[in-house]
C-alpha positions, 0 to 999 in steps of 0.5 A: 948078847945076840949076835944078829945075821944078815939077811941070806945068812947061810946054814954054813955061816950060822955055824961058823958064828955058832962055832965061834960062840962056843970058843968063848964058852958060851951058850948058843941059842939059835932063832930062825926067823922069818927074815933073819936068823939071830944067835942068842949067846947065855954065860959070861961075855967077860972074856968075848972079843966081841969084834971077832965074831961081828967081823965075822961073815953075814954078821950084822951087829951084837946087841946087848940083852938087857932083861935078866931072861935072856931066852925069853924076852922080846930082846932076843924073839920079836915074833910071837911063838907058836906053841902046839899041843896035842894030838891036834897040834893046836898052836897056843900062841896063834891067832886062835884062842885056845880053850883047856878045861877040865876038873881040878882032880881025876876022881874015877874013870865015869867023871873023866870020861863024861867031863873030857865028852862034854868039854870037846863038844863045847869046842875047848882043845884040852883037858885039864886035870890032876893025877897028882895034887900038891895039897895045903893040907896032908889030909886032902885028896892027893889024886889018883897018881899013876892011874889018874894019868892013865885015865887021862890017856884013855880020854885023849884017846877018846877025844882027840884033847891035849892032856895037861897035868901037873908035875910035882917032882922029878921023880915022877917027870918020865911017868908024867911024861909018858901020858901027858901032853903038857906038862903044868908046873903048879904056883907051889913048884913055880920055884923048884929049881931042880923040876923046872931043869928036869922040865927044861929036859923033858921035849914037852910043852910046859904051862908055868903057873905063876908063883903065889907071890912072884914078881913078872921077873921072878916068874919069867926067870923060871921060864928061862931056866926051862928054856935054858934046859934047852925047852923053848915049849913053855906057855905062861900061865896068870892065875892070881896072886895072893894079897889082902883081898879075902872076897875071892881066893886070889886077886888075878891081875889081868894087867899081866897079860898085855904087860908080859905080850910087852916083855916075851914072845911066850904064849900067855893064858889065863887061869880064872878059876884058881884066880878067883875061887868062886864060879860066879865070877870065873865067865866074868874073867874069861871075858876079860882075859880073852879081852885083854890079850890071853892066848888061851883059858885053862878053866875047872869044870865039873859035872857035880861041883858040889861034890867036887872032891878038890875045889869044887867052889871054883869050878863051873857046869858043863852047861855053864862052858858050853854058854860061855864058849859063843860069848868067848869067840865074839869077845875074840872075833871083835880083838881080831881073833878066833877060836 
């Protein structure tokens, strides 16, 4: 349920709601909004004298949430939130569209470096790239792990960009931590209960990759178990599913996203490269997800696909993001947004 406050709410009184919530062994998540404050109570409501705490002061109602993500629906948060990255705080979520782009893997100190120059100066916010690489096969690059994460620190430095890269286990969570910005949750991972708490845990950003084949709810439920950890940072990211289809890798459906700007107040972006896995049609993709309302694109690039040592078929030239950039910001600019 959420307990709404009254306009001029004070400090004193929300936490006497607060306190109140508590008595009945629930959860309070606290919403300060531009108008009101709105308490969020999670656990069971069976034993709740719901009329004491709507009798209590600068109370104005207790609405039912009806979505089975509590946290993360637009039940409990209207207003869209705001997500900041990096050692420039970008805000995913914004009126801005955010740009992250990178190679699938971290394979040597030359091919970050030159790879995090070229997509800075095309005017993208982030890096992305693999330290640690949850692969199908056992006898595919797995990454370069520990010191893939420290050359991914060495070209934030250098650049300015949020780093993401992917956690694949609890163990690994702090090291992680310890260099990256934001923490990308993999579609193999999207329901590893035990790593979504420890991310809920962890303080930074968290980009949740779709499940290979979650439903909406499914994939939303995940987010709420990182909010519920008491992280409200998490970025919902689309990058297709699997179907029928064998022309592409997945099939992306780009009707998430003005479906999930329906259901939650969490940033959504889009993921064109493993949604198709083919570079040809990645700008395409772009286009459209800018188009269909994504508050941000994480795209693979690479300086030498073809001897990508990971999915190189999917990942498109530098030359090929910095042409791609002007076309985004018009697609943009004409849905009044920027980047």
């Amino acid at each position: 349920m959420i307990v709404v406050m009254k306009p001029g709410a004070s400090k004193d009184q929300v936490q006497h709601v607060i306190d109140l919530v508590r008595e009945y062994g629930l959860k309070e998540h606290p919403i300060v909004g531009t108008d009101r404050t709105v308490i969020a109570c999670i656990g069971d409501k069976r034993a709740v004298d719901k009329g004491a705490i709507e009798n209590a002061p600068m109370v104005e109602k207790i609405v039912p949430i009806l979505a089975p993500y509590k946290m993360a629906s637009t039940e409990v948060k209207q207003e869209r939130s705001q997500i900041e990255i990096g050692p420039e705080k970008f805000p995913i979520g914004g009126p801005k569209v955010g740009i992250i782009a990178g190679p699938c893997a971290v394979e040597n100190e030359a091919q970050i470096m030159q790879t995090a120059e070229a997509v800075k100066q095309a005017g993208c916010i982030g890096l992305r790239g693999g330290a640690y690489k949850p692969r199908t096969s056992p006898y595919s690059f797995q990454g370069l792990r520990e010191e893939g994460l420290k050359l991914l620190a060495k070209a934030r430095d250098a650049t300015g960009l949020a780093v993401v890269t992917e956690v694949i286990s609890v163990e690994t969570m702090d090291l992680v931590c310890e260099h990256a910005d934001v923490l990308q949750i993999g579609a193999r991972n999207m329901q590893n209960y035990p790593l979504l708490e420890a991310a809920g845990e962890a303080g930074k950003p968290v980009l949740l990759k779709r499940g290979l084949s979650s439903t909406l709810n499914e994939w939303l439920l995940a987010a709420e178990y990182i909010i519920n950890g008491g992280n409200k940072n998490v970025i919902l990211c689309e990058r297709g599913i699997r179907t029928y289809e064998d022309y592409c890798r997945n099939t992306l459906p780009l009707t998430a996203v003005p479906e999930l700007n329906e259901r939650t107040h969490l940033p959504v972006v889009v993921d064109p490269s493993h949604g198709t896995g083919h570079a040809h049609l990645v700008p395409a993709m772009c286009r459209a997800a800018v188009a269909a309302g994504a508050d941000g694109l994480i795209v693979e690039v690479h300086h030498d696909p073809e001897h990508a040592m990971s999915d190189g078929a999917q990942s498109i030239t530098p030359a090929a993001m910095v042409g791609l950039m002007p076309v985004l910001n018009r697609m943009a600019t004409a849905i009044g947004r920027d980047m």
